[in-house]
C-alpha positions in Angstrom: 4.7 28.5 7.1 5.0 31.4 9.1 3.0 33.2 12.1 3.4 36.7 13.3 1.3 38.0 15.6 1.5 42.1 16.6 -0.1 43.5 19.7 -0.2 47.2 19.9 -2.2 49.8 22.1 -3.0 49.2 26.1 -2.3 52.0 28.1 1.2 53.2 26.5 0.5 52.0 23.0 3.8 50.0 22.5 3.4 47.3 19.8 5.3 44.2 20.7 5.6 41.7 17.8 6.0 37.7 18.2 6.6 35.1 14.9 6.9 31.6 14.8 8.4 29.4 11.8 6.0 26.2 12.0 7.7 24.2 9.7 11.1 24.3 12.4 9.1 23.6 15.3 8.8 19.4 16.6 4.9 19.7 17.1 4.2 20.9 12.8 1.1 18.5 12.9 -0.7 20.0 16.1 0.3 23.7 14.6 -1.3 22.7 11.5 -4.1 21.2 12.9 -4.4 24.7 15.3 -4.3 26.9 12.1 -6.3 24.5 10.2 -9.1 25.1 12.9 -9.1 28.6 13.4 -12.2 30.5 12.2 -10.5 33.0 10.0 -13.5 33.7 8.1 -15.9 34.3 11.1 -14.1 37.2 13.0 -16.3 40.2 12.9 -14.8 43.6 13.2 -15.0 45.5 16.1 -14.4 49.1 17.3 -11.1 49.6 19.8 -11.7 50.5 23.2 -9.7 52.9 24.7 -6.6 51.4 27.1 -7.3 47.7 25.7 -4.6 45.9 23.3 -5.6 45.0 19.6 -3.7 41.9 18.0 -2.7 41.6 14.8 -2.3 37.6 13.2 -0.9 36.9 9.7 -0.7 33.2 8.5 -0.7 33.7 4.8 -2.7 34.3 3.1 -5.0 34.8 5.9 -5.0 37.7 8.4 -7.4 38.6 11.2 -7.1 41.9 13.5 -9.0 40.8 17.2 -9.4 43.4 19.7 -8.3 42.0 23.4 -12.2 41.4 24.2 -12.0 38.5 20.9 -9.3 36.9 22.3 -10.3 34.0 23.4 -10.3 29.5 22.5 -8.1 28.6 19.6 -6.9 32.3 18.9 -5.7 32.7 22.5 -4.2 29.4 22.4 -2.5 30.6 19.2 -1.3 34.0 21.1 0.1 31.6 24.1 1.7 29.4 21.8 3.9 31.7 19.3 4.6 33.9 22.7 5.8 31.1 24.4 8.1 29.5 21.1 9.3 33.2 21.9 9.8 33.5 25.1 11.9 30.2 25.1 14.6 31.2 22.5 
């Protein structure tokens, strides 16, 4: 299973992109669990403000676009965790 998570826009619009393989990574249960959670379903969509970042999450065969103000709980302890498998390789 993979995760990719996009930001784009903030004040110079660059879009940065982020994935994690779940299956390769030692914690697979507590990602599961973290996806399994995650209220796909429930995110309403809002209008982008201007200067603020807008993230883009694809975990087939869901996807979800959050602007920065939705970003917050499991789906910014999603964000922090694929950043951070990231960040460390």
């Amino acid at each position: 299973m993979k995760v990719v998570v996009s930001r784009s826009g903030g004040f110079a619009g660059i879009r940065t992109t982020w994935e994690v393989q779940v299956d390769e990574q030692p914690d697979r249960s507590a990602w599961a669990e973290l996806l399994g959670g995650l209220p796909w379903d429930a995110v309403s969509e809002t209008a982008p403000q201007p200067d603020r970042y807008v993230y883009r999450i694809r975990c087939a065969p869901h996807e979800v676009v959050l602007g920065e103000q939705q970003v917050c709980g499991p789906w910014k302890e999603l964000i922090d965790r694929v950043r951070g498998v990231n960040d460390a390789s």
